[in-house]
PAZAPA-4460 file (N, C-alpha, C; in steps of 0.05 Angstrom, whole numbers, plus 32768, in hexadecimal, padded with zeros to 4 digits):
% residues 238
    n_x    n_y    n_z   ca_x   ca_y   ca_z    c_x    c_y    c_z   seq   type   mol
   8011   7FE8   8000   8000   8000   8000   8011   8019   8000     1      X     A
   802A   801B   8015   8036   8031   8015   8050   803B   7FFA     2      X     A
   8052   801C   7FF7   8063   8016   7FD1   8050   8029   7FBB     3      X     A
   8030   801E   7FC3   8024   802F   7FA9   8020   804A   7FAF     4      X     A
   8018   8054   7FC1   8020   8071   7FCA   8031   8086   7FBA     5      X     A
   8044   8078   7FD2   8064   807A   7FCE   806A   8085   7FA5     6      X     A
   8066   806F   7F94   8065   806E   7F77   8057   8080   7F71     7      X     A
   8032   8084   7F7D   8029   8096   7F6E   802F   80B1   7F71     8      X     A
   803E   80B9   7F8D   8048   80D4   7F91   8063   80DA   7F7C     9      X     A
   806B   80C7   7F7E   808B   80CC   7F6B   807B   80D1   7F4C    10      X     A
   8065   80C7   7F48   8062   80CE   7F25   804D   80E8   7F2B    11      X     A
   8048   80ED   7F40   8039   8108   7F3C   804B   8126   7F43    12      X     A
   8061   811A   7F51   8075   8131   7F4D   8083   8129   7F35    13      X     A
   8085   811B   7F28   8097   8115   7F14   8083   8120   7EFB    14      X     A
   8069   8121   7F01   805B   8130   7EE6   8061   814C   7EF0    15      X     A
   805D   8156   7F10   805D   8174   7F14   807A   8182   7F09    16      X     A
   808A   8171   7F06   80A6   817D   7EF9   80AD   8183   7EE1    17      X     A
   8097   816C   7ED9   8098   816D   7EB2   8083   818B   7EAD    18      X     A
   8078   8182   7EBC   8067   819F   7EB8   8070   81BB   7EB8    19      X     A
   8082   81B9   7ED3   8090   81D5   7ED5   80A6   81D9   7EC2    20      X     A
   80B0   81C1   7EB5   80C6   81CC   7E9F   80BB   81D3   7E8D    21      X     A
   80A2   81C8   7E86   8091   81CF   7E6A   8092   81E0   7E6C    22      X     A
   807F   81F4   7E86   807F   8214   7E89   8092   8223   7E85    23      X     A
   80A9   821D   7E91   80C7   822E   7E91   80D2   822E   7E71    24      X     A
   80CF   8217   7E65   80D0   820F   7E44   80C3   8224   7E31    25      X     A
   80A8   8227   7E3C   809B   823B   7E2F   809C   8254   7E2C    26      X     A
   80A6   825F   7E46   80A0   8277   7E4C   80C1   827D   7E46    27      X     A
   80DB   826C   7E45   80EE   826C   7E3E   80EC   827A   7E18    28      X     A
   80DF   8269   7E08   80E0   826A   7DF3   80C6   8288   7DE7    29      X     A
   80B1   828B   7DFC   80A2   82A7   7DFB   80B5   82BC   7DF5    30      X     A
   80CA   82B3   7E0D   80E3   82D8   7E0B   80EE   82DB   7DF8    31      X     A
   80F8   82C3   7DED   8105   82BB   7DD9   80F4   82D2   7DB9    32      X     A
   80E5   82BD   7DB1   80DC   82C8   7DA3   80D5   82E2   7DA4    33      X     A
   80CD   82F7   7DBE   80C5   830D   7DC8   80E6   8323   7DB6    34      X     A
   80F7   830D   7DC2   8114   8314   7DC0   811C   831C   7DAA    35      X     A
   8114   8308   7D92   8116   830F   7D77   810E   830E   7D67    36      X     A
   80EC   831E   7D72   80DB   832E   7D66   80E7   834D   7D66    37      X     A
   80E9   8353   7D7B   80F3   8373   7D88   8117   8372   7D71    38      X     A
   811F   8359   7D6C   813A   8363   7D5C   813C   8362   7D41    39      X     A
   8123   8350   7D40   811C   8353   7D20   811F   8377   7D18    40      X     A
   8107   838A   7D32   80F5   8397   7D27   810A   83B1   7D2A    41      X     A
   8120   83AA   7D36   8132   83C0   7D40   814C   83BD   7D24    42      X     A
   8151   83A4   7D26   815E   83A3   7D07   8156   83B2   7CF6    43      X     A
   813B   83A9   7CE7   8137   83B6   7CD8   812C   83D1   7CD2    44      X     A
   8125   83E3   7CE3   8132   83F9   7CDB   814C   8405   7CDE    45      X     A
   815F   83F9   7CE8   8175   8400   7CEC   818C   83FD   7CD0    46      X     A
   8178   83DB   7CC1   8187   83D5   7CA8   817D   83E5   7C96    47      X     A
   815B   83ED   7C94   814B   83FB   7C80   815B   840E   7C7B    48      X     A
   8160   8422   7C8E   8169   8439   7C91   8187   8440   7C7C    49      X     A
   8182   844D   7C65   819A   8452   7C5C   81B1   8458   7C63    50      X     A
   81C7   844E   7C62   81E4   8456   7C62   81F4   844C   7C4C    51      X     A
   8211   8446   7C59   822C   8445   7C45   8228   842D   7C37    52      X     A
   821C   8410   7C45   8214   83FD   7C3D   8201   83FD   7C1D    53      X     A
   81ED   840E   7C24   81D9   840E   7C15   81E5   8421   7BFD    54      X     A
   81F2   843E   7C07   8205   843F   7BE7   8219   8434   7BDA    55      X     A
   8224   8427   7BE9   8238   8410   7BDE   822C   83F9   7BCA    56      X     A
   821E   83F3   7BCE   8202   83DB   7BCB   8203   83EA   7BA6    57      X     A
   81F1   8402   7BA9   81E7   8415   7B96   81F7   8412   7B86    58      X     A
   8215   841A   7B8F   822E   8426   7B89   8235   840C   7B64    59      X     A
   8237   83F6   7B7B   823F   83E5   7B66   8228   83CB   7B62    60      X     A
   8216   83D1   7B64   81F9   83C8   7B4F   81FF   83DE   7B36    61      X     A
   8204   83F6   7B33   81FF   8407   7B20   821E   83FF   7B18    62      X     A
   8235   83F9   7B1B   824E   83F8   7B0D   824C   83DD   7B09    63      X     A
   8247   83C9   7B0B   824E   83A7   7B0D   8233   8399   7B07    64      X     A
   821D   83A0   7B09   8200   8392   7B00   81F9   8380   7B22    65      X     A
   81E8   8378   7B16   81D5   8369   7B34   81F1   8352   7B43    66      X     A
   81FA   834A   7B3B   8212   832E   7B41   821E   8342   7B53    67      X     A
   822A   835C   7B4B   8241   836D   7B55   8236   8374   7B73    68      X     A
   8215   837E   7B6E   8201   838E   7B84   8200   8377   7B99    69      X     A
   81F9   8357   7B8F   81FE   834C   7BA0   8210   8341   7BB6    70      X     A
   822D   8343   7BA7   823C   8333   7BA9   8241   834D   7BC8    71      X     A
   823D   8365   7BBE   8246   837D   7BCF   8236   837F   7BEC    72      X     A
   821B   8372   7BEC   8203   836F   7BFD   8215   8353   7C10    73      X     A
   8226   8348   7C08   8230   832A   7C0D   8244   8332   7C22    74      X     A
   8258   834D   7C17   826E   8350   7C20   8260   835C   7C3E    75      X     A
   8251   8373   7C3F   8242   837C   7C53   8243   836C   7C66    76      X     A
   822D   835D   7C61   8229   8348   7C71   8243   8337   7C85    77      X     A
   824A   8329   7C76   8266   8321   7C7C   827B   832F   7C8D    78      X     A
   827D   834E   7C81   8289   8364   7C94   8276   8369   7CB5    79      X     A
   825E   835B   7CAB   824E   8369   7CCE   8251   834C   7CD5    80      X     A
   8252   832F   7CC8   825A   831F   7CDD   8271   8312   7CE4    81      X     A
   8289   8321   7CE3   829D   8323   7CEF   82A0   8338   7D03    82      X     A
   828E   8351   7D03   828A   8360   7D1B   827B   8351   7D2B    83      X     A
   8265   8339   7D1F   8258   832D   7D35   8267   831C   7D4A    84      X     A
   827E   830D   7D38   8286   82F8   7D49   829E   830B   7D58    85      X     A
   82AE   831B   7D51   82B6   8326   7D6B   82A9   8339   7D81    86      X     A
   828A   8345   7D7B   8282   834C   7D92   827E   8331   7DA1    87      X     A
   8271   831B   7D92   826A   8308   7DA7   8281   8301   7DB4    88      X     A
   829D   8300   7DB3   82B8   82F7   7DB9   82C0   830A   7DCE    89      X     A
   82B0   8326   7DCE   82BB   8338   7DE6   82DD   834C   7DD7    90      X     A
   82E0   8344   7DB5   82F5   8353   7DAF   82F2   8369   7DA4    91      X     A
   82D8   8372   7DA2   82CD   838E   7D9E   82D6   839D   7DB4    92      X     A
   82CF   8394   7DD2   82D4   83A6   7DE8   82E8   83A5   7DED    93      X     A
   8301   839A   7DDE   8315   839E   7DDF   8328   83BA   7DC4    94      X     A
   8314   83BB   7DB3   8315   83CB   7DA3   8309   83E8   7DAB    95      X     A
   82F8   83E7   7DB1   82EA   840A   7DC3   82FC   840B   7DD2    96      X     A
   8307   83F9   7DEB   8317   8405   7DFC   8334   8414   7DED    97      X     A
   833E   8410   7DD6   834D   8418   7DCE   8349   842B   7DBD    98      X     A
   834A   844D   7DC4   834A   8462   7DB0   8353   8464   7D97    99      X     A
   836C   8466   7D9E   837B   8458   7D84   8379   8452   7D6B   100      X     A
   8375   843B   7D75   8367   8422   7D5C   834E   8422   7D5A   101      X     A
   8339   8436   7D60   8323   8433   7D5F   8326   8446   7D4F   102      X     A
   8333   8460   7D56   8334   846E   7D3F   8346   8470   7D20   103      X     A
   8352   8460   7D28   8368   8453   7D0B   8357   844A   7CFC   104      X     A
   833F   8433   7D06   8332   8424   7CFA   8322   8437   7CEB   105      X     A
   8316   8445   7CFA   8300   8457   7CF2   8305   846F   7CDC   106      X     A
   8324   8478   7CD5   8328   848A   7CC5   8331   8477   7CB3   107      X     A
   833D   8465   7CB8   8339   844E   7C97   8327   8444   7C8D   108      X     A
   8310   843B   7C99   82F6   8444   7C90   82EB   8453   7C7A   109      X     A
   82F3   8467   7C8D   82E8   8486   7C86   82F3   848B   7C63   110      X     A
   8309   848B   7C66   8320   848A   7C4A   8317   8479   7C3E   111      X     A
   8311   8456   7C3E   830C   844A   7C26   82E9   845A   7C1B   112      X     A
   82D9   8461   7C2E   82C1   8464   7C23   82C8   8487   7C0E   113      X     A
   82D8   848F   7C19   82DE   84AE   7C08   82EF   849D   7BF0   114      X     A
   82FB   8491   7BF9   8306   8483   7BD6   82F2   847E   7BC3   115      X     A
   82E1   846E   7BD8   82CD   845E   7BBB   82BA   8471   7BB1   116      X     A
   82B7   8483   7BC0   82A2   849F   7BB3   82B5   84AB   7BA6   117      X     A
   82D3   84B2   7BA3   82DA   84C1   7B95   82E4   84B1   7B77   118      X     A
   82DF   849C   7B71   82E4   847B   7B5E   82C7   8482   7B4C   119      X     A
   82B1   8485   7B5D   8293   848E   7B54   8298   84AD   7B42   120      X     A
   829F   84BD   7B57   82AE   84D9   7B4A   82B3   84D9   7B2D   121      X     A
   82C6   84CD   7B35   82DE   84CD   7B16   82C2   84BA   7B04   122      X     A
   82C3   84A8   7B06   82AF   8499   7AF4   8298   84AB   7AE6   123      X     A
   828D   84B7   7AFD   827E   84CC   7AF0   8285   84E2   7ADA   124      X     A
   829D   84E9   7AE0   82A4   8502   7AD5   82B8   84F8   7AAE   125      X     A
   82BA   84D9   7AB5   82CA   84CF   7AA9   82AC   84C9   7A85   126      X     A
   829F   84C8   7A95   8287   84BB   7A7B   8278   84D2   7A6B   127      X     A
   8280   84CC   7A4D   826D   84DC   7A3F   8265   84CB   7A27   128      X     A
   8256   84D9   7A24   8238   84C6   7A06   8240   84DE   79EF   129      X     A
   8235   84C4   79D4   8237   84D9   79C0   821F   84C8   79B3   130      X     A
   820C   84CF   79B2   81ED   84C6   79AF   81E5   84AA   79BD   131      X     A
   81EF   8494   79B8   81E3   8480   79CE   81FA   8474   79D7   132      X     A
   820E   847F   79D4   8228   8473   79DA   8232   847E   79F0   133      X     A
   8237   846D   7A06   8242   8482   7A22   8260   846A   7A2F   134      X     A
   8271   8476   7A31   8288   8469   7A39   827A   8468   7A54   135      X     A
   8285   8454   7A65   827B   8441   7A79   82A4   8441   7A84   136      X     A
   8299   8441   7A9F   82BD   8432   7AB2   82BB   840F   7AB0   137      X     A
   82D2   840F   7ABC   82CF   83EC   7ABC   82BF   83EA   7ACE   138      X     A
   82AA   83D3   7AC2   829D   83C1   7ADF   82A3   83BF   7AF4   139      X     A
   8297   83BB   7B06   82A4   83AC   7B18   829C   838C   7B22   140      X     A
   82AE   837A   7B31   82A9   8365   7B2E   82A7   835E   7B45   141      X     A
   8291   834A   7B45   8283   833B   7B59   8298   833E   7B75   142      X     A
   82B4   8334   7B64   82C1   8326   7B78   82D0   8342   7B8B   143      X     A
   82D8   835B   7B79   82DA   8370   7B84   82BD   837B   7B91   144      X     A
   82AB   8378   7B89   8291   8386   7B9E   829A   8379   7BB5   145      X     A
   829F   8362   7BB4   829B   8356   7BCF   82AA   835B   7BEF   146      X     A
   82CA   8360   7BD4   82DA   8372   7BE6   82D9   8386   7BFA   147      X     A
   82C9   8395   7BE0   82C4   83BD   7BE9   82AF   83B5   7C00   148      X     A
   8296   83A7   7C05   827F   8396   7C19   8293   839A   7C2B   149      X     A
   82A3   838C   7C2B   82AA   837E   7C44   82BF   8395   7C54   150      X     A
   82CE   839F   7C41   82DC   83B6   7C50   82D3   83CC   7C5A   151      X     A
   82BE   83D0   7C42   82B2   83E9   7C4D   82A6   83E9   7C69   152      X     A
   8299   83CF   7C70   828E   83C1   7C8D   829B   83C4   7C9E   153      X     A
   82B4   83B6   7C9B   82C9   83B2   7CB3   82CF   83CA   7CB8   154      X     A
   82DB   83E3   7CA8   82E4   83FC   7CB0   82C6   840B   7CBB   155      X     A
   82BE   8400   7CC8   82B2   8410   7CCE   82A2   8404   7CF2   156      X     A
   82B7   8416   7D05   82BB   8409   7D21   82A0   8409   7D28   157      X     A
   8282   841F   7D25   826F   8426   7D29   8269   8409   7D2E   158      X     A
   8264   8401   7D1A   8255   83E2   7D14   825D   83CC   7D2F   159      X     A
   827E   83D0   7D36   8282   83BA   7D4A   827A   83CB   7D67   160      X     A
   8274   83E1   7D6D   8265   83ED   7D7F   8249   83EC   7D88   161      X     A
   823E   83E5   7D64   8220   83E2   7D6F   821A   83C9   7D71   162      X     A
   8225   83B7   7D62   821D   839C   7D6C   822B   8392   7D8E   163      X     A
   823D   83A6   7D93   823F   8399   7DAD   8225   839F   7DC3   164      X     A
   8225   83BC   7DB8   820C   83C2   7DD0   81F0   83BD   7DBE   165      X     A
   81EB   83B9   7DA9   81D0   83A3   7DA3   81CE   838D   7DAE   166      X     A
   81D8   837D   7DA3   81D9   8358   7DA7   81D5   835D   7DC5   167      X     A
   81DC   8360   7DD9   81D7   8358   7DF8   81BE   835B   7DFB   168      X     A
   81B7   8371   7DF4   8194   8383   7E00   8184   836B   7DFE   169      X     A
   8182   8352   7DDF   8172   833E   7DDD   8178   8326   7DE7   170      X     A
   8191   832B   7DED   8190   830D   7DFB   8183   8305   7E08   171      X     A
   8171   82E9   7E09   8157   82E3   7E18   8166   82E5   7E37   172      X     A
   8152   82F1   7E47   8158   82EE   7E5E   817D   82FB   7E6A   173      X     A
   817E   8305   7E5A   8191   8319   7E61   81AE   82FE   7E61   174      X     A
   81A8   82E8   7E4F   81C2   82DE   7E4C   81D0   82E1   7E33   175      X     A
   81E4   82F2   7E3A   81F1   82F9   7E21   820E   82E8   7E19   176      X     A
   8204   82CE   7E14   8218   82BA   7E14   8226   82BD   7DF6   177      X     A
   8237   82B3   7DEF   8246   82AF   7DD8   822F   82AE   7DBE   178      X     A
   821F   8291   7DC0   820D   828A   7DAE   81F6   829A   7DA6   179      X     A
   81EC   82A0   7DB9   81D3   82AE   7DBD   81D7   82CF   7DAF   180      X     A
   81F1   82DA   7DB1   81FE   82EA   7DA1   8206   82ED   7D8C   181      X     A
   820A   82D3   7D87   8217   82D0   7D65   8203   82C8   7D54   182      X     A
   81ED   82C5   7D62   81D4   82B9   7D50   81C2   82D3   7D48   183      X     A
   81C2   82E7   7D58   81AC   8305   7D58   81BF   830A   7D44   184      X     A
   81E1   830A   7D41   81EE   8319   7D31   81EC   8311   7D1A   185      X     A
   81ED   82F9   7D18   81E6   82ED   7CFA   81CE   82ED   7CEA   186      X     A
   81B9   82F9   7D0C   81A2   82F9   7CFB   8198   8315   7CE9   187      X     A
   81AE   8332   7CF7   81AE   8341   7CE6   81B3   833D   7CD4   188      X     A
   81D2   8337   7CCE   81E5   8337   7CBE   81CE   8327   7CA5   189      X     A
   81BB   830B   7CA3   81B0   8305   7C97   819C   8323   7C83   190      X     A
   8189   8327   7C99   8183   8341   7C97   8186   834D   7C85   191      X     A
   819D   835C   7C87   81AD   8372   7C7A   81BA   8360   7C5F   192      X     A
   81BC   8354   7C60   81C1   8339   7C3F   81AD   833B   7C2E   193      X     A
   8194   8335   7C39   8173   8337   7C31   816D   834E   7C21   194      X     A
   817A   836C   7C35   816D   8385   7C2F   8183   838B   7C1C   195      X     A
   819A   8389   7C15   81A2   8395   7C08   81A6   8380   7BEA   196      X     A
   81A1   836E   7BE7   8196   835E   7BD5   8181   8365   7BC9   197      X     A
   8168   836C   7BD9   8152   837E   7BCD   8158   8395   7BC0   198      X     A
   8166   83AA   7BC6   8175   83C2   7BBC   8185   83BB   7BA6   199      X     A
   8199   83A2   7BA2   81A5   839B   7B91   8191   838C   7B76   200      X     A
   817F   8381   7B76   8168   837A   7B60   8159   8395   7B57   201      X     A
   8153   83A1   7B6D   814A   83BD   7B5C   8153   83CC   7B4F   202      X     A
   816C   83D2   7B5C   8180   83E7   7B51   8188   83DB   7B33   203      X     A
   8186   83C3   7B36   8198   83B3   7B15   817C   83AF   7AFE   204      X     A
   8164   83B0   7B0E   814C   83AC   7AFA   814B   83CC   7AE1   205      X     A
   8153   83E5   7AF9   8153   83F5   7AE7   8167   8400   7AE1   206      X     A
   8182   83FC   7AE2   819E   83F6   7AD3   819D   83F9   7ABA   207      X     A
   8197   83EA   7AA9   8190   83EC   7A94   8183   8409   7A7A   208      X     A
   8173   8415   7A8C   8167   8425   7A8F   8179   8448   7A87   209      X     A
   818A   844B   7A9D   819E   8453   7A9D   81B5   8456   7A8D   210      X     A
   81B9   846E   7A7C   81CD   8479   7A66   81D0   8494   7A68   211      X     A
   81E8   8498   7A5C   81F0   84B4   7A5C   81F1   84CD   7A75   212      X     A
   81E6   84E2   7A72   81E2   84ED   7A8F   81DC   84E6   7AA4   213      X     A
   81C1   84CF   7AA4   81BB   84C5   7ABE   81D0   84B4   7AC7   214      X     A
   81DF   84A2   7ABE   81F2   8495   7AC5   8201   84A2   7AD3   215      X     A
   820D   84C6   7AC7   821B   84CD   7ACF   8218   84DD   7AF2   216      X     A
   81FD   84DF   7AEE   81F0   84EA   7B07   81EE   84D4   7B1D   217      X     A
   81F1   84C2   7B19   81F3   84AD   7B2A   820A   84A8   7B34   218      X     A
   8218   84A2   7B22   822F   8498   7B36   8239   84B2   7B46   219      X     A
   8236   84D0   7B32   823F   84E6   7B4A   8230   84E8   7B5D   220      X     A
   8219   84DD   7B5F   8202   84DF   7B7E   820E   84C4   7B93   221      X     A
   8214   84B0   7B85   821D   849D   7B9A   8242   84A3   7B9D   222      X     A
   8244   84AF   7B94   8264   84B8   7B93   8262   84D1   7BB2   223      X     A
   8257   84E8   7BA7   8255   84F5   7BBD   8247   84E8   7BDA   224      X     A
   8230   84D5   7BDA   822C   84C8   7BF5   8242   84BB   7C00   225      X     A
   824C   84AB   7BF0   8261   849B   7BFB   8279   84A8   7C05   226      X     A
   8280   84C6   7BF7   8290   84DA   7C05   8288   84E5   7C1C   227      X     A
   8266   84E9   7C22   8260   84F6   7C35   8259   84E5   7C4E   228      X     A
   8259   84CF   7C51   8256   84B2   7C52   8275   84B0   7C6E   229      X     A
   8286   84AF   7C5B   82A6   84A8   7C67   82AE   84C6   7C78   230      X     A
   82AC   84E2   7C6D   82AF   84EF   7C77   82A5   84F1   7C9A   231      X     A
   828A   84F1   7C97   8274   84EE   7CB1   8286   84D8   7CC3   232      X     A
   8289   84C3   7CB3   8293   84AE   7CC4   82AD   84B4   7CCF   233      X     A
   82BF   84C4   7CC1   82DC   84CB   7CD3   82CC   84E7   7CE8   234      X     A
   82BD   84F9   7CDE   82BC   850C   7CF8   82A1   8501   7D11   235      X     A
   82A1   84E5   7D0D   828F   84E7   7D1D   8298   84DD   7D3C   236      X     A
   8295   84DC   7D50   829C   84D8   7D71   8290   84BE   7D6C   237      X     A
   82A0   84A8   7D8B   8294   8492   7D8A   8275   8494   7D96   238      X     A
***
């Protein structure tokens, strides 16, 4: 009698425990998702939002065709998830702590993006038509977009500043572990692949389109962003 007791108490705490993990399971995976809903929604205006990325993108969809626009959307990416994996590594806060190099980084930056607007410059100033004929610069190629993506990313310390102080805010439950870090980062970095892929199909749909003066008005409009772009970025404070 006290055997069956005995048994039926052990499976009725043994259900009350399954029960309470279920709960903790749930309401575990509620924050979760709570978590990255709110980073979806914070990403994306943060990726929507035009910058150096998005003229870069522009930059060479209009010199290189859709392959180039992409390949340049690739490099981006790539450049923010190598800021991801050293914020998640803690070698970001080893980079802010250092003036220095935060600012070395930051005026080389600054310099390659005033290069590639002044590359747009010249290109611009370089093209003329004589009825449907308009000299064009060299392409550019996939494999160089991908380059200019990825450098233009890395020089630019901003990026490993804000993912350090983003990525923690979501971590469920305020654990801002390695994983849980590298996964919000990647899930920008996806993000920002997506959006500037979209920009790169559009920009190349009406490519085509484009001869003579307008051409030339373009590249001097993304020539001067990308100057004004790098400049901002060397006078700006951390």
């Amino acid at each position: 009698m006290r055997a069956s007791r005995h048994s039926t108490g052990q499976r009725a705490g043994s259900e009350h425990r399954e029960i309470k993990n279920a709960r903790r399971r749930a309401i575990l995976l509620s924050n979760m998702l709570e978590s990255v809903a709110a980073f979806v929604a914070v990403s994306a205006v943060v990726i929507c939002t035009p910058g150096q990325d998005t003229a870069l993108t522009i930059r060479n969809t209009l010199a290189g065709g859709r392959r180039s626009g992409i390949a340049t959307a690739g490099g981006v990416a790539l450049g923010q998830a190598i800021w991801t994996i050293a914020a998640s590594l803690g070698v970001v806060a080893l980079l802010s702590a250092s003036e220095p190099a935060f600012r070395a980084l930051k005026l080389a930056g600054a310099a390659y993006l005033v290069y590639l607007g002044a590359q747009s410059l010249y290109a611009a100033l370089r093209r003329h038509g004589h009825g449907h004929e308009v000299r064009r610069g060299a392409p550019i190629a996939p494999a160089r977009a991908l380059r200019q993506g990825i450098i233009s990313n890395l020089g630019n310390p901003k990026m490993a500043v804000f993912f350090a102080s983003l990525l923690p805010q979501f971590a469920p439950g305020g654990a801002a572990s390695f994983t849980g870090l590298l996964a919000f980062g990647l899930l920008f970095c996806s993000l920002t692949l997506g959006w500037l892929t979209l920009y790169a199909f559009a920009v190349a749909r009406v490519r085509p389109l484009l001869a003579g003066p307008a051409q030339r008005v373009l590249d001097a409009l993304t020539g001067v962003v990308l100057v004004v772009f790098g400049a901002r970025l060397a006078a700006e404070q951390r």
